[in-house]
C-alpha positions, -999 to 999 in steps of 0.1 A, spaced: -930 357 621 -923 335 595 -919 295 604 -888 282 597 -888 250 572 -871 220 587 -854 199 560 -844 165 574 -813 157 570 -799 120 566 -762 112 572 -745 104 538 -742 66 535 -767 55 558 -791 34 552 -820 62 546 -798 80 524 -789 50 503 -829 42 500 -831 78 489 -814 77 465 -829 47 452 -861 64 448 -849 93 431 -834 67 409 -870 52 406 -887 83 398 -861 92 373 -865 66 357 -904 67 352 -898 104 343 -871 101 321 -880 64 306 -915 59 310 -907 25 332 -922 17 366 -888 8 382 -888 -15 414 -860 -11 441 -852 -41 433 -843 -37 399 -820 -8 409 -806 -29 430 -799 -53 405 -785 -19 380 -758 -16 408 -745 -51 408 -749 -51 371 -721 -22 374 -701 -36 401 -700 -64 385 -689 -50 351 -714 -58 333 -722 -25 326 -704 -4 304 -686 26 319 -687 57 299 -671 81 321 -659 93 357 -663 128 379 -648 133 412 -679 127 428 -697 95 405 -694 77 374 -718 75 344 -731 38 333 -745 24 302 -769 -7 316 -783 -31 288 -820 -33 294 -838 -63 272 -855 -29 246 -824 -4 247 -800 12 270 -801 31 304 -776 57 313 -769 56 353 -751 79 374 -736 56 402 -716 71 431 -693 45 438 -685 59 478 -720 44 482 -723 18 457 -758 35 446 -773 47 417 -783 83 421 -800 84 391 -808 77 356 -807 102 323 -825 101 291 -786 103 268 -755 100 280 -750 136 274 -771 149 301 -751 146 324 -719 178 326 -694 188 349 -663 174 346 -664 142 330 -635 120 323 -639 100 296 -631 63 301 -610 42 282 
């Protein structure tokens, strides 16, 4: 008999989730980038964006693609606005489908 794999689940929103999606943000980034992203400077992506500093490129019911100025070139970052977080970063702009509404 086969053991069953238990996946933990987090509730969306919660403070686990949020930090989980910070991470996967972080190792994005050091995928995608070659950077060593702290929390901290995710953190600091997101305010960037709520703050409108960051440019928005375009929406999808369920986030919203960001262009963030970094001090060597651009980063493109998916944010989900429900949970003010970014979910992750891309290489291009691009990358990332589904039904994107362009911004105006």
């Amino acid at each position: 008999m086969a053991a069953a794999i238990q996946v933990e689940q987090t509730d969306r929103g919660s403070p686990e989730h949020i930090r989980r999606c910070r991470l996967h943000a972080i190792r994005r980034a050091a995928e995608r980038y070659g950077l060593r992203f702290t929390v901290q400077d995710v953190i600091e992506h997101e305010e960037m964006i709520r703050l409108r500093l960051a440019k928005l490129l375009g929406t999808s019911r369920q986030g919203a693609l960001y262009e963030i100025q970094g001090e060597h070139r651009a980063y493109y970052a998916v944010y989900i606005p429900r949970f003010s977080v970014i979910a992750t970063y891309l290489r291009a702009r691009h990358e990332w489908i589904g039904s994107l509404r362009r911004a105006r």
